[in-house]
Structure formats: C-alpha cells, structure tokens
C-alpha positions, 0 to 999 in steps of 0.5 A: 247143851247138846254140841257136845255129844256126837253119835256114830252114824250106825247109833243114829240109825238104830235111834232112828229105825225104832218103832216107839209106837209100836213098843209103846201099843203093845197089849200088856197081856200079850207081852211075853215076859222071857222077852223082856230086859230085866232092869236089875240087868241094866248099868248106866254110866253114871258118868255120862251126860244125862242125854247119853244116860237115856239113850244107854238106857234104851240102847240096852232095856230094848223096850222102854216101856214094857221091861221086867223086874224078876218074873213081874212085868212092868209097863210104863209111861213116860211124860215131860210134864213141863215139855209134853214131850214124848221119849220119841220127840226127846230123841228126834228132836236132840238127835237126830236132826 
C-alpha cells in the first residue's frame, strides 16, 4: 500500500525531529492560543492517497493534538482502536523505516 508514496529526505526528517510527546503532554492551560493553527485554515488535498492526507495535515496544523477553532482552543486524541496505534507509531512505522 505504502510503495507507492516516496518523501524527500528534508520531509522525512521533518517527520522525524517531531516531539509527538512533547505536543501530546502539553498543559491545555498553558497553551497559548495565538500559537496555535486554526483548522478552518487547514486544506487537504483531497486527491491524495489517505497516508499523504495525514502527514499535510500535520505538516500544516504544526501541532496535531492541540489547534484552535476562531478563539476556542482544541485539544485532542487520537486512537486506532483496531490497531492501538499511536499517530507517532502510524508514521514511523509507514515512513520511516
């Protein structure tokens, strides 16, 4: 599924130097919302294959699990309940291996 879709080197490394942890621990309360992406900003090439699609989308929110939607702040998880897969696993595992 996954021949297919080739990434530069510089892409890689930028998937690659991410501290998902780091995004994924930060205090809600701490967050500052001028900082954060608003998702009404965000434009995904529909035409991509589903794999390309999530990593524009993280390429361009910067933070997956902490964006904003106007002035609210949005904090959010994300699970593969079939898999128990992480978004960090989902790329190193597709990616960068």
């Amino acid at each position: 599924m996954f021949d297919n879709i080739k990434l530069s080197k510089e892409e890689i490394e930028m998937y690659k130097s991410i501290d998902f942890d780091k995004l994924k621990n930060l205090n809600i309360k701490e967050v500052k919302k001028e900082d954060l992406v608003d998702i009404r900003n965000i434009d995904i090439d529909v035409n991509l294959p589903q794999e390309l699609k999530i990593l524009q989308f993280i390429k361009m929110i910067k933070n997956p699990y902490f964006f904003k939607v106007g002035d609210v702040v949005v904090n959010t998880i994300y699970n593969d309940t079939d898999n128990k897969m992480s978004i960090e696993d989902y790329i190193s595992i597709k990616f960068m291996n």
